[in-house]
C-alpha positions in Angstrom: 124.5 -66.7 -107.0 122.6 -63.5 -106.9 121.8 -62.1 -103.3 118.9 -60.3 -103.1 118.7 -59.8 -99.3 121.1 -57.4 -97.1 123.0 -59.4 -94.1 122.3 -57.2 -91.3 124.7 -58.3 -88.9 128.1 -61.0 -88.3 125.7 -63.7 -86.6 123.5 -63.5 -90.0 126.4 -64.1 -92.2 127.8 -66.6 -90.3 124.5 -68.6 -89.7 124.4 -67.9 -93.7 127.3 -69.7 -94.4 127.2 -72.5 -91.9 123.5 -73.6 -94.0 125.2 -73.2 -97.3 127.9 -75.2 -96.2 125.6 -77.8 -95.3 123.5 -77.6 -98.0 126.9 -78.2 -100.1 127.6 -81.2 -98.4 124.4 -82.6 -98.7 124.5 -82.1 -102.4 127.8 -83.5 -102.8 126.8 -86.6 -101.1 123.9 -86.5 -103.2 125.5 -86.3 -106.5 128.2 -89.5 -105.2 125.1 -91.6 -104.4 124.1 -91.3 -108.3 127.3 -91.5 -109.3 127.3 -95.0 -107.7 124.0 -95.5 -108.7 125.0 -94.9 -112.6 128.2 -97.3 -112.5 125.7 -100.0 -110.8 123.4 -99.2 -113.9 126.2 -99.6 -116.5 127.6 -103.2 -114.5 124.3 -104.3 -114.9 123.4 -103.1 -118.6 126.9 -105.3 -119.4 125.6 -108.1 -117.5 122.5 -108.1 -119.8 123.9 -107.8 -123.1 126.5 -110.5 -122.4 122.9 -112.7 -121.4 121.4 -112.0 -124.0 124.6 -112.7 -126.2 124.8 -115.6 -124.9 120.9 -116.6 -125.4 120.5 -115.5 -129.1 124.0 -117.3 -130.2 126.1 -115.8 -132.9 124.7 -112.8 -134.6 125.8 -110.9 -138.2 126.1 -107.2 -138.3 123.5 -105.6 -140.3 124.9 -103.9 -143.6 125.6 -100.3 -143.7 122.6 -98.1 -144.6 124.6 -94.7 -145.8 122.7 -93.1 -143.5 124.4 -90.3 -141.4 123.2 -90.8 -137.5 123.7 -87.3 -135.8 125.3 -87.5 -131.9 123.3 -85.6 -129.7 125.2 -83.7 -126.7 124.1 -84.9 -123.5 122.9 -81.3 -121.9 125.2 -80.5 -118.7 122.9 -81.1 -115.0 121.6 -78.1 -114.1 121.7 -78.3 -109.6 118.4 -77.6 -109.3 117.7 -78.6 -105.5 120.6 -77.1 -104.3 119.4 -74.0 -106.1 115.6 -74.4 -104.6 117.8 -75.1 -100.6 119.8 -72.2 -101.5 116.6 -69.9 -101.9 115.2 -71.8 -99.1 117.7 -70.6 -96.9 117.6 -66.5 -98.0 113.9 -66.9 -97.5 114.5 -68.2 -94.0 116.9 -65.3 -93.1 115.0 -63.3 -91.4 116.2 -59.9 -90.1 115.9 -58.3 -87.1 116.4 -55.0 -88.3 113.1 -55.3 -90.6 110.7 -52.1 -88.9 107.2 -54.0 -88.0 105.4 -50.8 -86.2 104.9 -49.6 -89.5 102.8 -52.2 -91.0 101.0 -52.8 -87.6 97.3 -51.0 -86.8 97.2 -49.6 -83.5 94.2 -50.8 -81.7 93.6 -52.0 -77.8 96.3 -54.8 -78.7 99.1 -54.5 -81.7 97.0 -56.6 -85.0 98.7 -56.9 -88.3 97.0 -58.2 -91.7 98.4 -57.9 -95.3 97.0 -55.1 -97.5 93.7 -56.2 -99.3 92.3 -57.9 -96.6 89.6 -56.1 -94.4 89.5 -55.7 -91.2 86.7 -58.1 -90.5 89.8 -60.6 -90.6 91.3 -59.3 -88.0 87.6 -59.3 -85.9 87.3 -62.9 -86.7 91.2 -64.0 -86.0 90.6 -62.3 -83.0 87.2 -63.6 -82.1 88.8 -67.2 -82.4 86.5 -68.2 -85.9 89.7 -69.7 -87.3 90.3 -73.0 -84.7 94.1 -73.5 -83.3 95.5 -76.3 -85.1 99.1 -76.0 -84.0 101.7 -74.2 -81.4 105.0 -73.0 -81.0 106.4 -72.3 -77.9 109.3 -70.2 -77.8 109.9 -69.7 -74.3 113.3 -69.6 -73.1 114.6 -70.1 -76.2 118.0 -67.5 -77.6 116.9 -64.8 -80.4 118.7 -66.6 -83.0 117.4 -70.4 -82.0 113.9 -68.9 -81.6 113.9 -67.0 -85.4 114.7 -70.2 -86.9 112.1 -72.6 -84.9 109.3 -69.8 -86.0 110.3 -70.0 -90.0 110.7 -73.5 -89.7 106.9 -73.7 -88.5 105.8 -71.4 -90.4 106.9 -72.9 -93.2 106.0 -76.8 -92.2 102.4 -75.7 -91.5 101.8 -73.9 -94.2 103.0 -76.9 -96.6 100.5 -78.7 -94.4 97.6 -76.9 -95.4 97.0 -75.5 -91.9 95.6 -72.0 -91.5 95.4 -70.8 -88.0 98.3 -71.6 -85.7 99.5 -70.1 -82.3 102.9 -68.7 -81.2 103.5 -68.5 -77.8 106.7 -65.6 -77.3 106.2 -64.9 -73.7 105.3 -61.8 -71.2 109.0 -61.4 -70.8 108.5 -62.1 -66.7 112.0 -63.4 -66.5 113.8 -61.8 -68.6 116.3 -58.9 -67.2 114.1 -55.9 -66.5 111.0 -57.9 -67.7 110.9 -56.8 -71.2 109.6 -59.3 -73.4 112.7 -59.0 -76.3 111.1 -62.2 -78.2 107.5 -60.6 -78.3 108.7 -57.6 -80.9 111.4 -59.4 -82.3 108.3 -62.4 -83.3 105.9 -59.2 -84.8 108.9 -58.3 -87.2 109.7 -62.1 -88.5 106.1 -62.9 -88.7 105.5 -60.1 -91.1 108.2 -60.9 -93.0 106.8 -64.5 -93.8 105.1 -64.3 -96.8 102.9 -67.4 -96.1 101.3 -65.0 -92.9 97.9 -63.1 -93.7 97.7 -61.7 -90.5 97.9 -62.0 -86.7 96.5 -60.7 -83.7 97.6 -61.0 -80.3 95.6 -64.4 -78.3 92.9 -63.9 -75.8 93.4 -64.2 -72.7 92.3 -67.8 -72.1 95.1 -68.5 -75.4 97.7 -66.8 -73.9 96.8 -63.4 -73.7 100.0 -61.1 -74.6 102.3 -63.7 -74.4 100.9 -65.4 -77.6 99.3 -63.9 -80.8 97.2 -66.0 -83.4 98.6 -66.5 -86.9 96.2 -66.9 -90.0 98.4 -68.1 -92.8 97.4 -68.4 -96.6 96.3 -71.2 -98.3 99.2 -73.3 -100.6 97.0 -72.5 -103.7 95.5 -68.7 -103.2 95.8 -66.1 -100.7 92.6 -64.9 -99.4 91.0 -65.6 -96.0 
């Protein structure tokens, strides 16, 4: 399989590898459950024909027609769910070394939207036009464990059809030295989703800067 990501670290190969092993079991347990399901299919099919034998009574062969009856190859299954998981996962690998502050605009608070879009869509995201329809809070929760709770929602709301959700990172009070390491860290993997339109850090009865509000294209089109 073709890779068409860089691993940017040991943790990110090895979290890699333990969802593609995964992934493989699943698939093989999968592909036993049709095998299973195919022998059951073929019992049966005997089953019926020895019924049917046995309804109908004797029967006579009919005479050879001298026609030639071509054998068609049965095509080999192509794995195409494991396939769609395995581009699930590379999708979902997120990197921390991705450089967000360039794609960001620089206002009072840190705002990113994709190119195209205005920036009346950052005014409204901001103003609170879209309503919250869903939250993830990632407080207290290890850089790896929160990267893959944000894709996952990301994801899951955006197959829901929902377009403004909020994602509460923290102020980074209790952290050592009181830096808030998720707050960047959730900037770069944000803009790296390509189901995210734009963000903008939450108001201050939202969460202020410990939460930013996400507007996230529609399943059938992009704009706002």
């Amino acid at each position: 399989m073709r890779v068409a990501m860089k691993v940017h670290s040991l943790a990110d190969l090895k979290r890699l590898r333990q969802e593609m092993q995964r992934r493989a079991a699943e698939q093989a347990a999968t592909q036993a459950a049709l095998a299973a399901a195919q022998r059951a299919a073929q019992e049966r099919a005997v089953r019926d024909r020895a019924l049917f034998e046995r309804a109908v009574g004797p029967v006579r062969p009919l005479r050879p027609h001298g026609r030639a009856v071509a054998e068609r190859p049965t095509p080999l299954p192509l794995p195409r769910q494991r396939q769609a998981d395995e581009r699930a996962v590379m999708r979902e690998a997120l990197s921390d070394a991705f450089d967000a502050e360039t794609l960001l605009h620089t206002d009072e608070h840190l705002s990113f939207r994709r190119p195209g879009l205005g920036p009346d869509v950052v005014r409204r995201l901001r103003r609170g036009e879209w309503a919250i329809q869903a939250e993830l809070d990632l407080h207290g929760l290890r850089t790896d464990e929160a990267r893959e709770r944000l894709g996952g929602f990301i994801r899951e709301a955006h197959r829901q059809g929902l377009r403004c959700v909020r994602v509460v990172h923290g102020k980074g009070l209790g952290s050592p030295g009181k830096t808030p390491v998720l707050k960047g860290r959730v900037h770069s993997w944000l803009v790296q989703k390509s189901e995210v339109l734009a963000f903008v850090q939450a108001r201050p009865a939202d969460g202020g800067a410990g939460a930013l509000i996400v507007l996230l294209r529609t399943a059938s089109h992009g704009r706002a």
